[in-house]
N, C-alpha and C positions, 0 to 999 in steps of 0.2 A: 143855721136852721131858721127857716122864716115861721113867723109866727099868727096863725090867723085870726085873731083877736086884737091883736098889738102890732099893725102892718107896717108901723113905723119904725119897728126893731127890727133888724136884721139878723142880731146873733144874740139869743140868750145867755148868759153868763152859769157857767154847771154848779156855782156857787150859789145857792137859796138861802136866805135868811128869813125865818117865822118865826111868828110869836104868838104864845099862845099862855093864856092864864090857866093854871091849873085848881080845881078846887077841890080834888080826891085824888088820892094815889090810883094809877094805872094796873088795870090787869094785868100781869104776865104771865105767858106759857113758858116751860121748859123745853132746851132744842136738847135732844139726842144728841151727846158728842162735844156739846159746845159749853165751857163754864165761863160764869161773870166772875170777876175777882174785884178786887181794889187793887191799885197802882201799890206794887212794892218795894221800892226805892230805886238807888242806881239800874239794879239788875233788869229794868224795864225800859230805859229810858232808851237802847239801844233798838228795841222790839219796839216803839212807840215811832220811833224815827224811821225805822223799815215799813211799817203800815202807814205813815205818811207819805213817804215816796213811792210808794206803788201807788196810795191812792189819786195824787197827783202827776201820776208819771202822762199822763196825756192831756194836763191841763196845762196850755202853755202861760198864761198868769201868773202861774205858782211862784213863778222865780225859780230862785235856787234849789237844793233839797236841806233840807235842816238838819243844824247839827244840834252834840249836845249844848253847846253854848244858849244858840236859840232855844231848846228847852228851858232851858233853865233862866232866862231871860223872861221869856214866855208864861212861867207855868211855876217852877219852882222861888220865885226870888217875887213872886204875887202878894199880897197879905191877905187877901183869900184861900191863899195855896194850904189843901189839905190832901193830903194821899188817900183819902178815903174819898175824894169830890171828883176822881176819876176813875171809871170801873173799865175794865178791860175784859172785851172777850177773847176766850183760848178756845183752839180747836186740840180737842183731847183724843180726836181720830186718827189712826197710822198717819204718818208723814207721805203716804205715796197717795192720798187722798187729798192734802191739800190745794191751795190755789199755788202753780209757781211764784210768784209774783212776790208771793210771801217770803221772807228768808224764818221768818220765826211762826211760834206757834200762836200769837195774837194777831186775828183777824180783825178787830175791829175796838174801836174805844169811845167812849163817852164821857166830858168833863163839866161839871159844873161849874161855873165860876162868875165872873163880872168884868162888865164892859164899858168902857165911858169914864169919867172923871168925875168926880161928885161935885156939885149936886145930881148929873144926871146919870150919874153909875146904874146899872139895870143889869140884874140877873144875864146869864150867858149859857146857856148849853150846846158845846162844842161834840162833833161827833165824826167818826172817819169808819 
């Protein structure tokens, strides 16, 4: 995709990284159908790796598809890592509603964590 501002890139990358200071908690709506949770141990990690690979299934960069190993490399074996620092949406509507794409009922997730080495470690918020 060419881009008419930046006519010296030819292909933008589907990966964005922003940053943004927060100084108050964000409004949120309620969706119909849809619940946030917190990360609830093993029994997720398999749901987390299915909404990874569909989400990159057409991003050819991605590499490989992740397993549990890279989870747990990734995310669990962090000194960060809390199971509350990652919230997961559920779709709580019949299964013939769903996106195929999905194998499970988590559509989407969001993790808090950190990125970098310290001194220059800096907040991370990861989303799929």
């Amino acid at each position: 995709a060419r881009c008419s501002f930046l006519p010296e890139f030819r292909h933008l990358s589907n990966i964005i990284r922003l940053r943004k200071s927060l100084i108050s908690t964000p409004d949120h709506k309620e969706v119909p159908g849809i619940t946030v949770r917190p990360f609830a141990g093993p029994s997720d990690v398999e749901a987390w790796l299915d909404l990874r690979t569909a989400a990159f299934a057409n991003f050819v960069a991605a590499g490989r598809p992740w397993t549990a190993e890279d989870f747990r490399r990734e995310f669990l074996d962090k000194p960060w890592w809390s199971s509350d620092a990652m919230l997961l949406a559920t779709q709580t509507a019949s299964r013939e509603r769903q996106r195929p794409e999905y194998k499970s009922s988590v559509i989407g997730a969001i993790t808090l964590g950190r990125t970098g080495r310290p001194p220059k470690e800096t907040a991370a918020v990861q989303w799929l």
